[in-house]
BAMIDREN-962598 format. One record per atom (N, C-alpha, C, CB): x, y, z. Coordinates in steps of 0.2 Angstrom, whole numbers, plus 2048, in hexadecimal, padded with zeros to 3 digits. Glycine has a CB too. Layout:
# BAMIDREN-962598
XYZ/...
END
This chain:
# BAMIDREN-962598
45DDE8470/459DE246F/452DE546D/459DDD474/44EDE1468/448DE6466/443DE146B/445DE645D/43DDE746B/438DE5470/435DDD46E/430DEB470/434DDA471/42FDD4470/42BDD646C/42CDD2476/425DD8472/41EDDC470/420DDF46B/41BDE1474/423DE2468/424DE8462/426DE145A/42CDEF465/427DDF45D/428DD5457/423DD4457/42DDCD45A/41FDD345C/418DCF45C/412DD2459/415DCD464/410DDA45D/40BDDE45B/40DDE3454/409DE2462/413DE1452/412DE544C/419DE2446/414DEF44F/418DDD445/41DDD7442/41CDD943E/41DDD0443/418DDC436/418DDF431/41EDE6431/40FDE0431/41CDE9434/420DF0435/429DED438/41BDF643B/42ADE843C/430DE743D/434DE4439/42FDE5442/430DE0435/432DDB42F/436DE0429/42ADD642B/433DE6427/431DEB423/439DEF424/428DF0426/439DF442A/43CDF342D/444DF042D/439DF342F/446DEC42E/44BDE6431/44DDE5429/448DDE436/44ADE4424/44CDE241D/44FDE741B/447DE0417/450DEE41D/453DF341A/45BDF341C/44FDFA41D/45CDF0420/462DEC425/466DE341E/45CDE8430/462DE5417/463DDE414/464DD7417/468DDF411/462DD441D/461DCF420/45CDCB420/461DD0424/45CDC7422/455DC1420/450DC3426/457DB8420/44CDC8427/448DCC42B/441DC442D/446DD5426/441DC3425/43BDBE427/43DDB942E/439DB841F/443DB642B/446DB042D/446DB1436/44EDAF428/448DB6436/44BDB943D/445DBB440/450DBF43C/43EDBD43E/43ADBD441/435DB7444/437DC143E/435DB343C/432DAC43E/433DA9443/432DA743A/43ADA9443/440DA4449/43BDA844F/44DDA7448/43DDAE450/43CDB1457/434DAE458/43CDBB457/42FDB0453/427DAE456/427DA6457/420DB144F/42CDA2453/42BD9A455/42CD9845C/430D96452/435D9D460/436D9B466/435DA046C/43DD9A465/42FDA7467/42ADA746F/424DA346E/428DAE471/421D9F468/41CD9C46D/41DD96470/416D9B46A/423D9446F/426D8E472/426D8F47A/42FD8E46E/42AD95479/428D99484/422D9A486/42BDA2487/41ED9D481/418D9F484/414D98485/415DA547E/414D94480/411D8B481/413D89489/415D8547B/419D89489/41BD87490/41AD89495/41ED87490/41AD90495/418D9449C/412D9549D/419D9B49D/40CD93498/406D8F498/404D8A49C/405D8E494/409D85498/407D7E49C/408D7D4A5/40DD78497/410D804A3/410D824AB/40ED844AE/413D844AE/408D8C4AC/405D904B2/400D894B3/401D984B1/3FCD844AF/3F7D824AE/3FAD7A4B4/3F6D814A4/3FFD7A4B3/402D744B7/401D784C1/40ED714B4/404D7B4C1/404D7F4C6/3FED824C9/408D844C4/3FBD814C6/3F4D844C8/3EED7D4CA/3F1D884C0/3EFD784C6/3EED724CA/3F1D704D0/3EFD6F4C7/3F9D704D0/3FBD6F4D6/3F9D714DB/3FED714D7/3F8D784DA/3F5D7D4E2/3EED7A4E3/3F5D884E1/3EAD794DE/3E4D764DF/3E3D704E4/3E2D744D8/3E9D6C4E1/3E9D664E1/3EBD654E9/3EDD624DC/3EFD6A4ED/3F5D6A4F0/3EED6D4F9/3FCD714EB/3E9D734F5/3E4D754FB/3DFD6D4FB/3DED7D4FA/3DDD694F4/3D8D644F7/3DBD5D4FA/3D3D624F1/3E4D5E4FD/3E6D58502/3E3D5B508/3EED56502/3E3D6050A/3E2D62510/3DBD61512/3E4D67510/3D6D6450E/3D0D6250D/3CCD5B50E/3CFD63508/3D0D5750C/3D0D4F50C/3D2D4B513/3D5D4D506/3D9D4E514/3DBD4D519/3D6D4E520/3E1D51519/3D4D55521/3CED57524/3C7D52524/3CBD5D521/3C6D5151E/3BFD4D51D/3C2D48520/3BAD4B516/3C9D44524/3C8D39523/3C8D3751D/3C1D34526/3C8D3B517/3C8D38511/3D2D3550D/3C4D3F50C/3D4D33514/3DCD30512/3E0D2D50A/3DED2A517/3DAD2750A/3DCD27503/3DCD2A4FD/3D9D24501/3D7D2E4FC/3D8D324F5/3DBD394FA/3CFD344F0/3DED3C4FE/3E4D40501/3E9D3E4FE/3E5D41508/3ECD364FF/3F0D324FD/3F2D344F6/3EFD2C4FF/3ECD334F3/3EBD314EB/3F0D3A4E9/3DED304E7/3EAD3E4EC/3EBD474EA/3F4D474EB/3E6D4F4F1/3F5D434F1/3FDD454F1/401D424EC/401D424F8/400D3D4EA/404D3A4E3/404D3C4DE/402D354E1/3FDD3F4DE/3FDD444D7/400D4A4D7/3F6D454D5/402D4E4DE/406D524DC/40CD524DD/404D574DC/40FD4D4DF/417D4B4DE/416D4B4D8/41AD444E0/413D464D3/412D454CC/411D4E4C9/40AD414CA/40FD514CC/40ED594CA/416D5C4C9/409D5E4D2/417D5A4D1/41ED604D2/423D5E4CD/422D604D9/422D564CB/428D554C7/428D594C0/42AD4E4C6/423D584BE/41FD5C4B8/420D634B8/417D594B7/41FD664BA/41FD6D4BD/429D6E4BE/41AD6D4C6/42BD6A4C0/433D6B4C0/436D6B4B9/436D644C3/433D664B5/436D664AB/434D684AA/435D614A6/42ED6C4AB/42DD724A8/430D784A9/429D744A7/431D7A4AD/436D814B0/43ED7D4AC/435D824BC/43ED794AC/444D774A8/444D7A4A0/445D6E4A9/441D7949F/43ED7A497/43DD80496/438D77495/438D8349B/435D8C499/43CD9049A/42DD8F4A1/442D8D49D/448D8F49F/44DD8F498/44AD8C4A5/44AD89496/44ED88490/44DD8E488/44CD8148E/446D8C487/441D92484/444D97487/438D91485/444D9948B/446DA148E/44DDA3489/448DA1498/451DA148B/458DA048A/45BDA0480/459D9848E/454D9C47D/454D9A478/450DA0473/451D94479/44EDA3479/44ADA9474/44EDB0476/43FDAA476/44EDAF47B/457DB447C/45CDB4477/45DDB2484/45FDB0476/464DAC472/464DB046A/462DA3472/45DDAF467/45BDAF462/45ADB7460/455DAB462/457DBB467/454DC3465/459DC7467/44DDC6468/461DC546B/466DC9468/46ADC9463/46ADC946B/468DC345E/46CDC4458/467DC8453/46FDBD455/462DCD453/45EDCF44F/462DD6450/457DCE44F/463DD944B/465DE244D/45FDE644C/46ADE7446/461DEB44E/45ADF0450/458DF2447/45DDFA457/450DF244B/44EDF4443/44DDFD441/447DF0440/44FDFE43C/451E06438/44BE0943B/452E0642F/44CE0E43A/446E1243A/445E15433/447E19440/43EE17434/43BE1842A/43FE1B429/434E1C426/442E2142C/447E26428/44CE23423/44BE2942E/451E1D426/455E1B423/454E1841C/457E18428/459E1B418/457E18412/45AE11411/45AE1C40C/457E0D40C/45AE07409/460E06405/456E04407/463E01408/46BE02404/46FDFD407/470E0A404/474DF9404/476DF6405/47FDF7408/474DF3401/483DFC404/48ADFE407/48AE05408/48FDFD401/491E0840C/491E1040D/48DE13405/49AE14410/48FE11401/48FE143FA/487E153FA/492E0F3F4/482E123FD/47BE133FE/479E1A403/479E0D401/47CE1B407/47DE2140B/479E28408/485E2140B/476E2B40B/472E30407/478E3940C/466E2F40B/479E3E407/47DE4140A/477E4640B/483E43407/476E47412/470E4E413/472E54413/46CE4F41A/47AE55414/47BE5C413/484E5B411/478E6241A/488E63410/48DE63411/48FE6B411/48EE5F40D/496E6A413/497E74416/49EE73416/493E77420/4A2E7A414/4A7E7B415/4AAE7A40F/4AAE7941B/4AFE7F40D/4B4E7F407/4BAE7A407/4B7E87407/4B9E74403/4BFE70402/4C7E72400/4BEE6C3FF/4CBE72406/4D2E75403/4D5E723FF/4D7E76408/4D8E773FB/4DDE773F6/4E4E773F7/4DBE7D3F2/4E5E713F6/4EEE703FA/4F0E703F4/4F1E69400/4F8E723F3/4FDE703EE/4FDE6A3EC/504E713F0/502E693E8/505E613E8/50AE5E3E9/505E5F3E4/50DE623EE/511E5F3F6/50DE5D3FB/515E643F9/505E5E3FB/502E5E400/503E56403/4FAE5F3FF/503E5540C/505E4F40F/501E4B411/508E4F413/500E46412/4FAE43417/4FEE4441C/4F6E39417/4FAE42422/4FAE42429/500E4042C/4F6E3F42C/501E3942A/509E3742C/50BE3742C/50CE3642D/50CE3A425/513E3E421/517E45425/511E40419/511E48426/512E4E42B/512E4C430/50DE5242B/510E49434/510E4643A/518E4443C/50BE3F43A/51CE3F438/521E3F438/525E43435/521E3B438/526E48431/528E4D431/52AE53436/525E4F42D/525E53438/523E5843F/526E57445/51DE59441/527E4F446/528E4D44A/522E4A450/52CE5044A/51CE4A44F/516E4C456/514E44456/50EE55454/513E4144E/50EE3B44E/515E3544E/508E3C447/512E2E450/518E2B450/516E23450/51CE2E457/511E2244A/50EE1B448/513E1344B/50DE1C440/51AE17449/51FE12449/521E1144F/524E12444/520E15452/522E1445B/51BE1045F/523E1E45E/515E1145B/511E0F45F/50FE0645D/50CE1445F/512E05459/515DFF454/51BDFC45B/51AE0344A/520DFF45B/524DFD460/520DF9467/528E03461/51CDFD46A/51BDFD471/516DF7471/519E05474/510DF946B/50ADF446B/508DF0465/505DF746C/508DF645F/507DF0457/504DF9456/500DE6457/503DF444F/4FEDF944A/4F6DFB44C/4FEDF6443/4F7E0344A/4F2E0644F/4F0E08452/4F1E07450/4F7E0A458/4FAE0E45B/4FEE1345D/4FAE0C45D/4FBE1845A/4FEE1E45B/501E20460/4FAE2145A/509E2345F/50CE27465/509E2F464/515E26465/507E35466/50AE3A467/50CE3D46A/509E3D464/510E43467/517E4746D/514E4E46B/522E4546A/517E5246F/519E5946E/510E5B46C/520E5B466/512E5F465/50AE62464/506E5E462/50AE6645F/508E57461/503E5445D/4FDE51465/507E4D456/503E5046C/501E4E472/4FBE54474/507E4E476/4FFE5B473/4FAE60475/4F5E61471/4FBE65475/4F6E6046A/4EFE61466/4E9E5D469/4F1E5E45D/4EBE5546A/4E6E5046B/4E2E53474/4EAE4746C/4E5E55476/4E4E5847D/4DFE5F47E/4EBE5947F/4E3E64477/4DDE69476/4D8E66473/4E0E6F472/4D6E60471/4D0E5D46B/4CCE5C46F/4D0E57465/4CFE58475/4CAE5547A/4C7E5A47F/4CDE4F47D/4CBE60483/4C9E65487/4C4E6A481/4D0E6948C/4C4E6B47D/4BFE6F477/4B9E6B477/4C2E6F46D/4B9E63475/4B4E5F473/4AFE6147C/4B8E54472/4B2E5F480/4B0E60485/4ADE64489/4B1E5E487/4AFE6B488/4AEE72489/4A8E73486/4B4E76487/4A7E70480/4A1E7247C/49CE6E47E/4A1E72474/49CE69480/498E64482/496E65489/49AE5D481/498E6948C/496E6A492/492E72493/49DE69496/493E7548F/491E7D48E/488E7948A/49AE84486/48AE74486/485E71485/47EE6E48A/488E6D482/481E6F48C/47CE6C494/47FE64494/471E6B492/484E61493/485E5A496/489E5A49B/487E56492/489E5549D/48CE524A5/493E504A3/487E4A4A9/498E524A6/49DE4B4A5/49EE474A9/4A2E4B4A3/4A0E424A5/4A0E3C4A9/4A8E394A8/49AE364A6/4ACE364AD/4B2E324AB/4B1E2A4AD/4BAE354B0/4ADE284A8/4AEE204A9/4B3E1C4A9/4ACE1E4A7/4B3E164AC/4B7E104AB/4B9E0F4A3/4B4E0B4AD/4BFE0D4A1/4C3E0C49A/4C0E04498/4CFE0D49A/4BEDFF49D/4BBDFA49D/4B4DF849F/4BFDF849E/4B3DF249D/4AADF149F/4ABDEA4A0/4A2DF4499/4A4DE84A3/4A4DE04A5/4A0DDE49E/4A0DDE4AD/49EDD849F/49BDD6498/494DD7497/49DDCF496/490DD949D/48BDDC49F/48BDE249A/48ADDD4A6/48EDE749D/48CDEE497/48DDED493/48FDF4497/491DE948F/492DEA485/48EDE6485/499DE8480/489DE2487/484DDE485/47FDE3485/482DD8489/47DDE848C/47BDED48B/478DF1484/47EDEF48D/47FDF1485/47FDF747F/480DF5477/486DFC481/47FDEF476/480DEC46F/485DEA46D/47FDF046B/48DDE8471/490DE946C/493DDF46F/494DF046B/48FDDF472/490DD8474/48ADD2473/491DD847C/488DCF46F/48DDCA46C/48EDCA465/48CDC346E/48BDD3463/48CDD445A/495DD7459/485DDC458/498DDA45D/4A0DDC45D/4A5DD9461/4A0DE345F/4A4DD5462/4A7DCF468/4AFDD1463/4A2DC4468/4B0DCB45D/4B5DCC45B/4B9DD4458/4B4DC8457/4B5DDB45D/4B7DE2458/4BADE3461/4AFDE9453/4BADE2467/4BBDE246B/4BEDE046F/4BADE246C/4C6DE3473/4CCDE0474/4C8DDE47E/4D4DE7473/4C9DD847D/4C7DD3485/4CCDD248A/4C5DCD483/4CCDD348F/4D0DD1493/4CFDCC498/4D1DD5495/4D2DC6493/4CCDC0498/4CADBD49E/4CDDBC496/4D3DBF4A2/4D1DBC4A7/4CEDBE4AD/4D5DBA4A8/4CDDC64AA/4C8DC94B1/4BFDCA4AC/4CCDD34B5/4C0DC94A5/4BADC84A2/4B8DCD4A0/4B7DC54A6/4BDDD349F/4BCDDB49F/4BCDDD496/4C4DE14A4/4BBDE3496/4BADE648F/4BCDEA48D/4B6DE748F/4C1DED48B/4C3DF348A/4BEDF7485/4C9DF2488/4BBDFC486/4B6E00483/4B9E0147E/4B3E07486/4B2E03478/4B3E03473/4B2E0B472/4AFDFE46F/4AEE0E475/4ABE14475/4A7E1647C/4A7E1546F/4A7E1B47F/4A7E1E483/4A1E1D484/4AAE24482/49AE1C47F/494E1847E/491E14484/495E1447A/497E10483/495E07489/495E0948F/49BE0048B/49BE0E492/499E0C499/494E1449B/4A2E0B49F/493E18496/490E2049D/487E1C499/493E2D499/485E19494/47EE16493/47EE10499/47CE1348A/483E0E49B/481E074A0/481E0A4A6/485E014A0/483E124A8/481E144B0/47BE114B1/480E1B4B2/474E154AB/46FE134AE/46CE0A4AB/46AE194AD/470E054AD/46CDFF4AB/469DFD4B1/470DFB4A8/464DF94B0/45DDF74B6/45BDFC4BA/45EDF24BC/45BE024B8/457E074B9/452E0A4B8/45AE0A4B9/450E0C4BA/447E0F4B9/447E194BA/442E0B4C1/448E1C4B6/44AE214B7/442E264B8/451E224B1/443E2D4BC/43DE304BC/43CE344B7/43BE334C2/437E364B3/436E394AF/439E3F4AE/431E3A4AE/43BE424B4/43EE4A4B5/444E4A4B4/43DE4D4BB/448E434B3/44DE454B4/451E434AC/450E404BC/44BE444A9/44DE434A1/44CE4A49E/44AE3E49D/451E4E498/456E48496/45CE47499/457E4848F/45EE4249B/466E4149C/46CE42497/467E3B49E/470E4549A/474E47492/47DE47494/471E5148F/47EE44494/485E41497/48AE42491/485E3749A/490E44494/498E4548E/49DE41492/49BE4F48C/4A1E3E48D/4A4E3A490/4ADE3C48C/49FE33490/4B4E3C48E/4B8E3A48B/4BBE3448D/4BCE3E48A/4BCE2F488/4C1E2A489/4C7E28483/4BCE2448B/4CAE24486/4CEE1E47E/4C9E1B47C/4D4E1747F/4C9E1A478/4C5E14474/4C7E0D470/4C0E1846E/4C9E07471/4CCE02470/4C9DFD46A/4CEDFF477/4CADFD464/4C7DF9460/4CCDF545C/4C3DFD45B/4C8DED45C/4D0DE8458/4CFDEC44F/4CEDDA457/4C9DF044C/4C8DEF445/4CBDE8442/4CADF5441/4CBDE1445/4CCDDC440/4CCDDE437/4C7DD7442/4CEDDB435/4D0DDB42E/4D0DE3429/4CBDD742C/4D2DE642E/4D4DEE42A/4DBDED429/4D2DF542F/4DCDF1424/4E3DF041F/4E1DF341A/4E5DE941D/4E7DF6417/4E9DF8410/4E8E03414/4E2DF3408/4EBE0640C/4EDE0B40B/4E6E0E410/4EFE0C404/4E0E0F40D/4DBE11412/4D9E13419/4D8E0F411/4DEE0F41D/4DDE0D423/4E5E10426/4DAE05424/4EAE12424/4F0E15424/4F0E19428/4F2E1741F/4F6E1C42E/4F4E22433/4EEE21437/4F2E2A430/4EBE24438/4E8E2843D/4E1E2643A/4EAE3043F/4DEE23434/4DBE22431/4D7E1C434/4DEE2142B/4DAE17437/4D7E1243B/4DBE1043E/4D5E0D437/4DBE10444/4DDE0E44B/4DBE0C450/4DFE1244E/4DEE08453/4DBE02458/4D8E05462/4E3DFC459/4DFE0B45F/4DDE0F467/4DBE16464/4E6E1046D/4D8E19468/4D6E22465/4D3E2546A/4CFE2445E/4D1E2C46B/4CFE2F471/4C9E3146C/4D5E34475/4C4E33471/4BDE3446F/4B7E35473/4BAE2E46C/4B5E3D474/4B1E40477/4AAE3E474/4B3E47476/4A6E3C478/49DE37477/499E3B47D/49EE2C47B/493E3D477/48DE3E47C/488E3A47B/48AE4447C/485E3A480/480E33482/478E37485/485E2D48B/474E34480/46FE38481/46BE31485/46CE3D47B/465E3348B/461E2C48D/459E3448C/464E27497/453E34487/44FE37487/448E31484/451E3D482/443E38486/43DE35485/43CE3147F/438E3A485/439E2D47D/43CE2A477/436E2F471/43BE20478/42FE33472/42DE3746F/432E3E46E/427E38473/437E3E471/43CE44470/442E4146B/43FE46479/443E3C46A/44BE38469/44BE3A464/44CE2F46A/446E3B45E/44BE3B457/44DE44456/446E3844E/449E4A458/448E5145A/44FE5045E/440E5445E/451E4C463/459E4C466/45EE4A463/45AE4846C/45EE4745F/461E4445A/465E49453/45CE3F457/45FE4F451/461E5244F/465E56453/45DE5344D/464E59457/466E5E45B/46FE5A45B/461E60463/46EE5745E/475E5345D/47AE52459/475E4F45D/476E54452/47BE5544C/47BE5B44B/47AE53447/477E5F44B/47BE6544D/480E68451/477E6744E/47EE62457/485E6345B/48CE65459/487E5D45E/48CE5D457/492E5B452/494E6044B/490E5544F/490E62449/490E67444/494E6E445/48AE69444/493E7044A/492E76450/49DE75450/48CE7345B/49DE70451/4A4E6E454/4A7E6C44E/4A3E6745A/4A7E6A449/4A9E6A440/4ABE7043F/4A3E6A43B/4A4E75440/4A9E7E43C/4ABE80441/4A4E85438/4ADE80446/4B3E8244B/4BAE81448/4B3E7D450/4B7E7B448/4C0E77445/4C1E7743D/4C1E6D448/4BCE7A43A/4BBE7F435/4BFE7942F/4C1E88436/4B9E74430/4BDE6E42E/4B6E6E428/4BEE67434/4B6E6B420/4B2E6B41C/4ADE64420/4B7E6A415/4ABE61420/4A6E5C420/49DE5C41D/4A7E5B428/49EE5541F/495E5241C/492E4E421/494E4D415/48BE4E420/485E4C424/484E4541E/47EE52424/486E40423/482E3A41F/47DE39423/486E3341E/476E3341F/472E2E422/474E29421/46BE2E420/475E25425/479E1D423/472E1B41F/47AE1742B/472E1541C/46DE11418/46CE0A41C/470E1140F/467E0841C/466E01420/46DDFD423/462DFC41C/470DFC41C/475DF641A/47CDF841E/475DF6411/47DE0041F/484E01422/481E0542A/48AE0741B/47EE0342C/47AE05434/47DE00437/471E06436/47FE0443F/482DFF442/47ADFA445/488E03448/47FDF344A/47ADF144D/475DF1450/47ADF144F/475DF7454/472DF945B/46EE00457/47BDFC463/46FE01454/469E0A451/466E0944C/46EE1244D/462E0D450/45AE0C449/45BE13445/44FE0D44E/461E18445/461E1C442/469E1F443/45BE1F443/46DE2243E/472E24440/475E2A438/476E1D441/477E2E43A/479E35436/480E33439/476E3E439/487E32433/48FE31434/48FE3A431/494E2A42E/495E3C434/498E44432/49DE4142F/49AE4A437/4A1E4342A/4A5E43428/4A9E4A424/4A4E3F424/4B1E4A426/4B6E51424/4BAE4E41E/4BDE5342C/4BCE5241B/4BEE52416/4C5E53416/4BBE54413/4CAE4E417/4D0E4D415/4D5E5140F/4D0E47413/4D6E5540E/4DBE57408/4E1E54407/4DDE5D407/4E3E52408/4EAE4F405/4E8E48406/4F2E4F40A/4E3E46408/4E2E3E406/4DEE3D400/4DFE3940C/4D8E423FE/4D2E453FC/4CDE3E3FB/4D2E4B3F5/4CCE40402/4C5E39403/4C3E3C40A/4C7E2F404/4BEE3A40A/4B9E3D410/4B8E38416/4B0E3E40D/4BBE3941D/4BCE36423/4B6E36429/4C2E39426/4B4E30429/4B0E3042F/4B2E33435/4AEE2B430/4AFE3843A/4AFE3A43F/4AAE38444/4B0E3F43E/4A5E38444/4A0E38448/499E32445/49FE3F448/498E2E449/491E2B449/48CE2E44F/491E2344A/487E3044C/480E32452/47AE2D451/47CE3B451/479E2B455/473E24455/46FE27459/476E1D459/468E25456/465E2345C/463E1B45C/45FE2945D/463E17463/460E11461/459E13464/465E09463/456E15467/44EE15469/44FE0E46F/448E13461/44CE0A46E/448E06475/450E01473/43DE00475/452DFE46F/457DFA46F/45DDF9473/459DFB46A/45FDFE474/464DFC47B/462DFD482/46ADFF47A/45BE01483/458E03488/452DFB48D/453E0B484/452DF7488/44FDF1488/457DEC489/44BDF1481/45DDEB489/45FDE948C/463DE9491/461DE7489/464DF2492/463DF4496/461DF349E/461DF4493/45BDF349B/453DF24A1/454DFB4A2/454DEC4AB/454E004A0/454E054A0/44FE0849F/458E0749D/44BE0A4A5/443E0D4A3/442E144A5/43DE0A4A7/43CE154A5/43BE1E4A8/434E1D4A9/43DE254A2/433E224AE/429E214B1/427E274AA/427E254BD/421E244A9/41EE2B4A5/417E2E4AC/419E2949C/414E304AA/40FE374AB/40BE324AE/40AE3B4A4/409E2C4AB/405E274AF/40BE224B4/401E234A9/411E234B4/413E1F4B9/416E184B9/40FE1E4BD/413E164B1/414E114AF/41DE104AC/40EE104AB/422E0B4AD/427E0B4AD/427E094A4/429E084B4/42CE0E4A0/42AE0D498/434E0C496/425E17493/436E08492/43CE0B48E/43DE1048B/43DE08489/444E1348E/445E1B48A/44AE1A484/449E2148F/44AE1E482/44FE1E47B/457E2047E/44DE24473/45CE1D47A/460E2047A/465E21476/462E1F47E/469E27476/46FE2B46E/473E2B471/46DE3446A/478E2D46C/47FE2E46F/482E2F466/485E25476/488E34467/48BE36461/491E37463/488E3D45D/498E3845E/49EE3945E/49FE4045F/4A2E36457/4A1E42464/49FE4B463/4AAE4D467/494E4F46A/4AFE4D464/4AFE4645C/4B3E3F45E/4B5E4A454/4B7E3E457/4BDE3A459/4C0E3C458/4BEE35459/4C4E3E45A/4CCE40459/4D1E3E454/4CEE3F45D/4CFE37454/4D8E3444E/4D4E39448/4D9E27449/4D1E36444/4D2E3B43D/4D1E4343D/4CCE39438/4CBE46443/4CBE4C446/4D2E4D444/4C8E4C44F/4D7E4A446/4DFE4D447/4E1E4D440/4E5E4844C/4E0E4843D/4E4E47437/4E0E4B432/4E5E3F435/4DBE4D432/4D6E5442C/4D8E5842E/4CEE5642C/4DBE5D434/4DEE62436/4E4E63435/4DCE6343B/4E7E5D435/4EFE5D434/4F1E5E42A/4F4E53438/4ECE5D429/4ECE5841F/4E9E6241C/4E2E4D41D/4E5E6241E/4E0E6641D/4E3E6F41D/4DAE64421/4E8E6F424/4EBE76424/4F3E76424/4E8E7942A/4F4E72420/4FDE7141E/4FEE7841A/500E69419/503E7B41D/504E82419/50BE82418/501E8941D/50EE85414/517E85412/51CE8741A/519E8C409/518E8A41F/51BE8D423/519E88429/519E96423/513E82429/513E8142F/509E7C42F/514E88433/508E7A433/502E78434/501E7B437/501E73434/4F9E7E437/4F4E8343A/4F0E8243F/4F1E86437/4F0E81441/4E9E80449/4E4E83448/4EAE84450/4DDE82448/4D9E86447/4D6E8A44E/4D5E83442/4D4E9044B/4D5E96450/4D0E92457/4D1E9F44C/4CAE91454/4C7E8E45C/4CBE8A461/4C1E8A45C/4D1E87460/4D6E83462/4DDE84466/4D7E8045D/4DEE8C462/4E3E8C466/4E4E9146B/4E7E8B462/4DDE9046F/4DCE93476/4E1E8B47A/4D1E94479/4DDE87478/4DFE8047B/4E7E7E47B/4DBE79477/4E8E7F473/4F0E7C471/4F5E80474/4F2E7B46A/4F4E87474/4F9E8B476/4FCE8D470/4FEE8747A/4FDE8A46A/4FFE8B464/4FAE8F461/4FFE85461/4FCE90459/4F9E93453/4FBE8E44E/4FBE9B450/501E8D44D/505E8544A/509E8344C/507E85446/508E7B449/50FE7944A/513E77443/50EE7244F/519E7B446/520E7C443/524E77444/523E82444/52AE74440/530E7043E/532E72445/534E73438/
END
């Protein structure tokens, strides 16, 4: 959620800002500056009611003292007449509160200058690209053609058990996902992060937290009657360790890795594009979670993609460096670089990885602070990147090294798999 103060003291630059997101930035600001001075009027009037009261409240006693009974009497009526007044207003300033809450979670965080303007992925600036795209025959297979050839992947089985977009696998394809995640996490930890094994679910407090409540409500599978959540990403619950916390300067930067499943409905995905492993509802997905100074956060941000990067030519996989463009940023980030691998038997380029940073925006709903130098308790930033996901991670490696004798592992991998390939 964006700062108040940062709306109020610099509403030119936030307006600026927020339109790069193609939204009605004006509209959404006026609304905000109408229904805080609506609160701010009223917590006026009230201090101003209340401040009489107490006035009014020492000169019964005063009165009382002088024999002056009648006008004591008089003072007491008047602040019955007070308290009730003083009551409708705390009714109101409660309302206003509520009303301006209401209103400044539906604004998304605004971009940072970096981000360019643009309205679809196709706006998307590419900042780099690396690795030689392979040259398959023209027998070459997608994923779940091989998958079910091979026997490892098993879409229709997981159709059986739950619906579409649930993957079974077996044999190698079981170990492959297994070596992706002990690799993912082996590097992230040699990296300096922590790991963490969180909960697979959150209360509705953390996805509010963390953005994705009440902007992804319908992208998240609910369990209503204990009022639970099945994560979306490993994101929600290791950034909500620290919520209503006040953290000490020393103990930043925090840098947490996390594996989990990750459960998404994608409502209205369909057709050829979204086929296999391409879009899925369940996926496994190794998340690091950065919480840093917020003068440090975009310098971590890079470093972060390099992470990811680091972990790309391992798995000796072609990919690119996108900048999102205002119009295709998620929610919650004022800034975000997507990696993408390159598919050969499908030839189109698969998202693997978002790295965000949102800055104060989720550290502010949060309540996530840190002391500086002076002691004074400030909002920190916080990042987190795909480092990776696995569904397509599998299906670029499976598409990309189909050879006439077998599919190939690539060499940093098969310490983990036990393998070199998997064979018929």
């Amino acid at each position: 959620m964006l700062e108040l103060s940062f709306l109020r003291e610099h509403r030119e630059e936030a307006e600026q800002r927020l339109a790069k997101r193609n939204i009605d930035a004006k509209g959404l600001l006026d609304r905000a500056s109408e229904l805080d001075e609506v609160r701010r009027n009223t917590q006026t009037e009230l201090d101003g009611r209340q401040a009489e009261l107490n006035a009014l409240s020492r000169s019964v006693g005063e009165l009382m003292k002088a024999g002056k009974k009648e006008e004591a009497g008089a003072a007491k009526a008047k602040s019955t007449e007070l308290k009730n007044g003083i009551a409708e207003l705390k009714d109101k300033l409660e309302s206003a509160e509520k009303a301006l809450q209401d209103h400044l979670v539906t604004i998304p965080n605004a971009p940072s200058a970096k981000v360019p303007v643009g309205r679809t992925p196709e706006d998307n600036t590419v900042v780099m690209q690396e690795g030689a795209i392979p040259e398959l025959g023209p027998n070459a297979k997608p994923h779940w053609e091989l998958g079910e050839e091979y026997g490892f992947l098993h879409m229709d089985l997981g159709v059986k058990l739950t619906g579409a977009g649930f993957p079974v696998y077996s044999g190698h394809g079981a170990r492959l996902q297994r070596a992706l995640i002990a690799f993912f996490l082996d590097k992230a930890t040699e990296a300096g992060y922590r790991e963490i094994i969180p909960p697979h679910m959150v209360n509705a407090a953390s996805a509010f937290a963390t953005g994705q409540l009440p902007d992804k409500e319908g992208q998240m599978y609910h369990a209503t009657v204990d009022d639970l959540y099945l994560i979306p990403t490993a994101e929600v619950p290791i950034t909500n360790l620290y919520r209503d916390e006040i953290v000490e300067a020393d103990r930043l930067p925090i840098k947490n890795v996390g594996y989990t499943p990750c459960f998404r409905r994608e409502a209205g995905s369909y057709g050829a594009h979204v086929r296999g492993l391409n879009r899925v509802h369940q996926f496994d997905k190794v998340e690091i979670v950065r919480v840093e100074k917020p003068e440090n956060s975009y310098a971590v941000l890079e470093e972060m993609v390099e992470h990811v990067k680091g972990l790309l030519r391992a798995l000796e996989l072609p990919y690119r460096q996108l900048l999102l463009c205002g119009g295709d940023m998620g929610f919650s980030s004022a800034m975000t670089y997507d990696m993408e691998v390159f598919s050969a038997a499908q030839h189109r380029w698969l998202e693997v990885s978002s790295i965000s940073n949102f800055e104060t925006f989720q550290t502010n709903r949060l309540k996530l602070r840190y002391r500086g130098e002076d002691k004074k308790p400030r909002l920190a930033h916080t990042l987190n990147g795909s480092a990776l996901a696995l569904a397509r991670i599998v299906a670029a490696i499976l598409e990309n090294n189909q050879t006439p004798e077998g599919i190939r592992i690539p060499k940093a991998l098969q310490a983990y798999t036990g393998f070199a390939m998997i064979t018929k």
